[in-house]
C-alpha positions as CSV (number, residue, x, y, z in Angstrom):
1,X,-20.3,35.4,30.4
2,X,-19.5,38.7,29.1
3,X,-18.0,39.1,25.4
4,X,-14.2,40.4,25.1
5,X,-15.0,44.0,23.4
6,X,-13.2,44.8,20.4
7,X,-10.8,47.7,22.2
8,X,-10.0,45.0,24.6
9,X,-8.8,42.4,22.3
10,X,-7.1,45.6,19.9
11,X,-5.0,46.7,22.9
12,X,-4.2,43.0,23.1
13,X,-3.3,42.9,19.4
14,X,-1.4,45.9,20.0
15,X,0.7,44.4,22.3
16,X,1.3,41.5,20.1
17,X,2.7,43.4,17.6
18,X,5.4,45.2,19.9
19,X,9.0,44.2,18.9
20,X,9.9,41.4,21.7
21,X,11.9,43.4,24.8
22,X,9.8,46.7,24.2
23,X,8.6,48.4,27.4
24,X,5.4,49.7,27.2
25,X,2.9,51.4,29.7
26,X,-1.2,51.9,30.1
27,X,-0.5,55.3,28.9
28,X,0.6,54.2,25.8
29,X,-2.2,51.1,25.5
30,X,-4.6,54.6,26.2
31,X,-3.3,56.2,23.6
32,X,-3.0,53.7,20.5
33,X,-6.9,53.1,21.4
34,X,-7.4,56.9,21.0
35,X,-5.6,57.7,18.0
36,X,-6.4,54.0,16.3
37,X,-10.8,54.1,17.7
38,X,-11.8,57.4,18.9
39,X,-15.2,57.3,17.7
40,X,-15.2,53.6,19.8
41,X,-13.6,55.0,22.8
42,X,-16.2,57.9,23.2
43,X,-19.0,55.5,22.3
44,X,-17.6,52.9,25.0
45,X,-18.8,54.9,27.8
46,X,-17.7,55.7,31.3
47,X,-17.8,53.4,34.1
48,X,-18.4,55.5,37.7
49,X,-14.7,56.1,37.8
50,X,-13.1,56.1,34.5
51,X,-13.6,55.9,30.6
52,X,-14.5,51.7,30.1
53,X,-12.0,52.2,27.2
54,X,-9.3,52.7,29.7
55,X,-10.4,49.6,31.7
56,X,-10.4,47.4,28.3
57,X,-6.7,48.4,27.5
58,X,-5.6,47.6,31.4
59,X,-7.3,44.2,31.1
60,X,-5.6,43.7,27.6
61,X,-2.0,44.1,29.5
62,X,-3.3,41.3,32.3
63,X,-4.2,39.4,29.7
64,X,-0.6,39.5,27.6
65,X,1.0,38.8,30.9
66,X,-1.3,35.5,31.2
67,X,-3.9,36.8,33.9
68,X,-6.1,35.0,31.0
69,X,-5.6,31.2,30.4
70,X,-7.4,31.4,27.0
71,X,-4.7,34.4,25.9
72,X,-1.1,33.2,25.2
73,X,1.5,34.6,27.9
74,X,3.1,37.7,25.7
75,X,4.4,40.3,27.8
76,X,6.0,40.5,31.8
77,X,5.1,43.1,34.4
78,X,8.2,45.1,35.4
79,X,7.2,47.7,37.3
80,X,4.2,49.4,38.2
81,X,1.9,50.2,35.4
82,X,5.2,49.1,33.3
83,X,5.2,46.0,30.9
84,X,8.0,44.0,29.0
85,X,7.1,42.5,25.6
86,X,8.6,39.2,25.5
């Protein structure tokens, strides 16, 4: 079993911490990651078709809308790429 890496489970934490009702978007998971861990987002790699960073904040947002069983159910999807904090 692979281990949760820490970007994915600080995207998740970010998302925690959102007021309840706050939209958010993987743009802005992206960007928290890169302003918050840029020397762990360059060190993360790239996967053949994006950074892995980027990958770990999308899976954080599955997670927070209970793709994850072990993860408590914290956000709803809205729209496309588009997320509700609940």
């Amino acid at each position: 079993m692979l281990k949760i890496s820490e970007l994915h489970e600080a995207a998740y934490e970010w998302i925690k911490s959102l007021p309840h009702g706050r939209h958010f978007r993987h743009a802005n998971t992206y960007r928290f990651l890169e302003e918050h861990f840029p020397m762990e987002c360059g060190t993360r790699g790239d996967s053949k078709i994006e950074p892995r960073y980027k990958n770990d904040a999308r899976w954080a947002a599955e997670d927070a809308i209970g793709k994850n069983p072990r993860k408590d159910k914290i956000a709803e999807r809205v729209g496309h790429g588009e997320y509700r904090r609940l």
